[in-house]
C-alpha positions as CSV (number, residue, x, y, z in Angstrom):
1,X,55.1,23.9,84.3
2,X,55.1,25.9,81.3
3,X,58.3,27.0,79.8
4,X,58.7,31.4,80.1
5,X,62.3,31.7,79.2
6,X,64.0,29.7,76.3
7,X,67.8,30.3,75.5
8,X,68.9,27.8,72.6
9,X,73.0,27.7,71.5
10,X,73.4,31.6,72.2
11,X,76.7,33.0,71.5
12,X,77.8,36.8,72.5
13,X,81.1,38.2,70.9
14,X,82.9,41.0,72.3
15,X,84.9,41.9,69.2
16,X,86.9,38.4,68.4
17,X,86.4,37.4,72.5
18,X,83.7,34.8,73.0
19,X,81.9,35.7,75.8
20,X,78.9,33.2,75.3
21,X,79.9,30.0,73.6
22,X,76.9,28.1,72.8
23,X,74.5,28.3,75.8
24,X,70.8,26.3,76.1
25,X,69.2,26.5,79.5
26,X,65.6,27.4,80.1
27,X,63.3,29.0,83.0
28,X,59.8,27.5,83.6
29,X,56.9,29.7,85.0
30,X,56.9,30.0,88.8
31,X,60.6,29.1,89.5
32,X,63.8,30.7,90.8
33,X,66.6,29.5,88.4
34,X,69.9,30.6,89.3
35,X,73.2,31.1,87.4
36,X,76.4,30.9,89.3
37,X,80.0,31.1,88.3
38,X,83.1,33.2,88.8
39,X,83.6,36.7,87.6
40,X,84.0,36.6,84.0
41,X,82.5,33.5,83.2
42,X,79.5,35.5,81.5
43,X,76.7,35.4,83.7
44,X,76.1,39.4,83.3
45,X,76.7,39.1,79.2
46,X,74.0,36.5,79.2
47,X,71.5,38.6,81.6
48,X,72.2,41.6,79.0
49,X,71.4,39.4,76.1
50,X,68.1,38.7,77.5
51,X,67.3,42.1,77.9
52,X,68.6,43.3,75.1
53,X,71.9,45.9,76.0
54,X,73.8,43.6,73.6
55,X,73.3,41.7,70.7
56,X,73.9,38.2,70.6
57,X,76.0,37.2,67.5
58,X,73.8,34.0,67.1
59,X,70.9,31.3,68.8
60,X,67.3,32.1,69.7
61,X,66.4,33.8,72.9
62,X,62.2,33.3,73.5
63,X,60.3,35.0,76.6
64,X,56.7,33.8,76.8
65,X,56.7,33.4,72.6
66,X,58.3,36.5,72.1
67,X,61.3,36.5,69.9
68,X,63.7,38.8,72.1
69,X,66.4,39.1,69.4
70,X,63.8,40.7,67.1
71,X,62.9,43.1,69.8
72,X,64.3,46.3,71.0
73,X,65.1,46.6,74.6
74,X,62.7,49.3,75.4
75,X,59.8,46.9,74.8
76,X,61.4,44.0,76.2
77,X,59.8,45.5,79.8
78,X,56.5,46.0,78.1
79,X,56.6,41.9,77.7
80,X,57.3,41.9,81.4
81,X,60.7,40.9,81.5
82,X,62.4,43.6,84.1
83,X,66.3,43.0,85.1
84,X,67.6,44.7,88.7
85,X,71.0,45.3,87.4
86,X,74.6,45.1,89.1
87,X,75.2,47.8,91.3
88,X,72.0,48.8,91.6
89,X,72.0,52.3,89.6
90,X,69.2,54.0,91.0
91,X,68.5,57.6,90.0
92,X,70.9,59.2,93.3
93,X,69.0,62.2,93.0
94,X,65.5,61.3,92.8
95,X,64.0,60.6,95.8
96,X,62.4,56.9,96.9
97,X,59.3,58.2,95.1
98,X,60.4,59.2,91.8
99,X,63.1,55.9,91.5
100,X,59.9,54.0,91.5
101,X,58.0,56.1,89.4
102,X,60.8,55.6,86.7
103,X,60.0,51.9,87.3
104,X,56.3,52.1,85.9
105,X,57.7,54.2,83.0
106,X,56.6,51.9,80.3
107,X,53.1,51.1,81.6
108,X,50.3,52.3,79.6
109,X,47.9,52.9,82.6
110,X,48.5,55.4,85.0
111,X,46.9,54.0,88.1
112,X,49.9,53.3,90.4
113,X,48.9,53.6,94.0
114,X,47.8,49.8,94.5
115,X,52.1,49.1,93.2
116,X,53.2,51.8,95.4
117,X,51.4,49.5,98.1
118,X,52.4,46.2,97.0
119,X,56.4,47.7,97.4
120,X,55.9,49.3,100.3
121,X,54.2,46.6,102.0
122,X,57.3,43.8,100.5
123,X,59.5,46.4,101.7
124,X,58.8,48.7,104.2
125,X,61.9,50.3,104.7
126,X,61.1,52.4,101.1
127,X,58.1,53.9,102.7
128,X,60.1,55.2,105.4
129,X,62.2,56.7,103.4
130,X,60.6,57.7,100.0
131,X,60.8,61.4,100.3
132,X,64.7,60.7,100.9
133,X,66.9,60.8,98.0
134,X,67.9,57.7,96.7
135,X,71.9,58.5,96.7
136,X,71.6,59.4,101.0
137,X,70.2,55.1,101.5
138,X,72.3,52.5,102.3
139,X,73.5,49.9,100.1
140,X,71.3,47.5,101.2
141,X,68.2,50.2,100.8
142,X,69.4,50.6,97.4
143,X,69.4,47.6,96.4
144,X,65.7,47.0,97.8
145,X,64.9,50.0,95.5
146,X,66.2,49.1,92.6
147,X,63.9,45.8,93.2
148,X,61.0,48.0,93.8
149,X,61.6,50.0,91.0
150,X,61.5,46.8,88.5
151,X,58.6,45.8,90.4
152,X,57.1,48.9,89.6
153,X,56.8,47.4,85.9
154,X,54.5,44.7,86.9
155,X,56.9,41.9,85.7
156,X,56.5,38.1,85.3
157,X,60.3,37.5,85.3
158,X,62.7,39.4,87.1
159,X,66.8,39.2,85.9
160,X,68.5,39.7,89.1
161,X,72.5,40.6,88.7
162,X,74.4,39.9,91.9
163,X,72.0,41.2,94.2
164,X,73.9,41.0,97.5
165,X,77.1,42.3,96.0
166,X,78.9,44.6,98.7
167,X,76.3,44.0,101.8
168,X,77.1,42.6,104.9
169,X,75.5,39.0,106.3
170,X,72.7,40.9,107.9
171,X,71.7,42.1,104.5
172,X,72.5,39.5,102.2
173,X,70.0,37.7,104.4
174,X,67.3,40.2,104.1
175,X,67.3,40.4,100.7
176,X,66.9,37.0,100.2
177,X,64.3,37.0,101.7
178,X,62.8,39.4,99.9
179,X,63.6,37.7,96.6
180,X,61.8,34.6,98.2
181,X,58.7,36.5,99.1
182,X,58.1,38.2,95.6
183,X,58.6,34.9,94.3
184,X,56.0,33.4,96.1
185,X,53.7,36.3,95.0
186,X,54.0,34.7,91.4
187,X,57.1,36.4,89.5
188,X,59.5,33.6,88.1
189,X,63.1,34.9,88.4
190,X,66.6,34.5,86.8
191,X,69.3,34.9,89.6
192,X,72.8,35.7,88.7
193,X,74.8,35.5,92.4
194,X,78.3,34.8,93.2
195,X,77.0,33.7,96.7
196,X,76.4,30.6,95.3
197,X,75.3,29.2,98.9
198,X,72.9,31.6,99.0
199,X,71.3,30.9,95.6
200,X,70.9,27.4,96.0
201,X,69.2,27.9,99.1
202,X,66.2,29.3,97.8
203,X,66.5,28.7,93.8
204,X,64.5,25.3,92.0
205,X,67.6,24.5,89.4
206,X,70.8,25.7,88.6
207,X,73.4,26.5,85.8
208,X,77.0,26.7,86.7
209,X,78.9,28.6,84.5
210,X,82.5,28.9,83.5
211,X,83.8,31.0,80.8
212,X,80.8,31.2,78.6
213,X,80.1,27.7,79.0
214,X,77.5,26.0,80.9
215,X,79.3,23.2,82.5
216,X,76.8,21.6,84.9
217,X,72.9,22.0,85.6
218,X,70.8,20.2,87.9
219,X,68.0,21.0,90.9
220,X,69.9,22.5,93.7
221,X,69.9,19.9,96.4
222,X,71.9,18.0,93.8
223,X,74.3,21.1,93.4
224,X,74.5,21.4,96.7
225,X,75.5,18.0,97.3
226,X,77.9,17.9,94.8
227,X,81.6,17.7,95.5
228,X,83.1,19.6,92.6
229,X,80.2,22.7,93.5
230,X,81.3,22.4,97.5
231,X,84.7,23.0,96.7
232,X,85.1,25.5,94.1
233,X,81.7,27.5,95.0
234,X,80.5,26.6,98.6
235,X,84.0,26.4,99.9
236,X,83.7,22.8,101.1
């Protein structure tokens, strides 16, 4: 599998705080990689570097042969690199419609009906409500529309922060799902999830990190069975 994202010894400084101490992983072509740690440990920072809402004080970030450091964020998406951020922050109100509009912003063609389909076919639930305002859904629906809205952009990777974050079981398990099935229609993606159980069930490899550090990585049936993961992530 060809290599699509490549972070080599990245380091992220919040003033004289290390956030990022020296990080290397990298995400092949086709896979669901997943980062998991507690809060703080700098699994958002590292997303953010990617996309570029903060500069990295030092190491190489490369998306298929792009030099991301070099690049502003705006035309990071035009590379087809799209993050779903934490909390969702869709456009509360602009309808269904016009959230995913502001998805396909930086496309250069204008043809949009065949991506309207492709989201509303992944996830009906937006069709049924796309006239609706996007601050009257529920959590879960806007969380499926902020991944319709990055879908919008036609992406190869997707950066996913904490997608199930405040939605019940039923949810959680829906939108797994979802992240499964757009993976199977060819877009690799970076998964940043404290439900670590959930991650490793449908991610290829993982990263465990733990203030800034990345302290274990390995394919996920080895995370899984792991003794030190069961018991500080799985609850095992």
């Amino acid at each position: 599998m060809a290599t699509m994202l490549s972070i080599k010894d990245l380091k992220v400084y919040y003033g004289s705080i290390r956030a990022i101490k020296g990080i290397s992983f990298e995400v092949n072509e086709g896979e669901i990689v997943t980062l998991i740690g507690a809060n703080g440990a700098g699994k958002t920072t590292t997303l953010h570097a990617i996309s570029g809402l903060v500069k990295p004080k030092s190491g190489s970030i490369e998306f298929c042969g792009h030099n991301l450091r070099a690049t502003e964020a705006h035309r990071i998406i035009r590379l087809g690199l799209a993050q779903v951020p934490e909390g969702r922050r869709v456009f509360s109100k602009m309808t269904v419609m016009e959230n995913l509009q502001m998805g396909a912003y930086a496309r250069k063609d204008d043809d949009l009906s065949k991506d309207y389909d492709m989201v509303f076919e992944r996830l009906p639930r937006l069709k049924e409500r796309r006239r609706q305002a996007a601050g009257t859904l529920s959590g879960g629906e806007q969380q499926m529309l902020a991944i319709g809205r990055a879908l919008m952009s036609k992406p190869k990777m997707l950066l996913l922060d904490e997608p199930s974050m405040g939605l019940s079981p039923l949810l959680v398990n829906e939108i797994f799902h979802i992240i499964r099935d757009v993976n199977q229609a060819g877009v690799t993606i970076l998964l940043v999830e404290q439900n670590a159980k959930k991650a490793l069930e449908i991610a290829n490899r993982a990263y465990v990190l733990e203030t800034g550090s990345i302290v274990m990585s390995g394919g996920t049936k080895e995370m899984e069975n792991n003794e030190k993961i069961r018991k500080a992530y799985l609850g095992g």
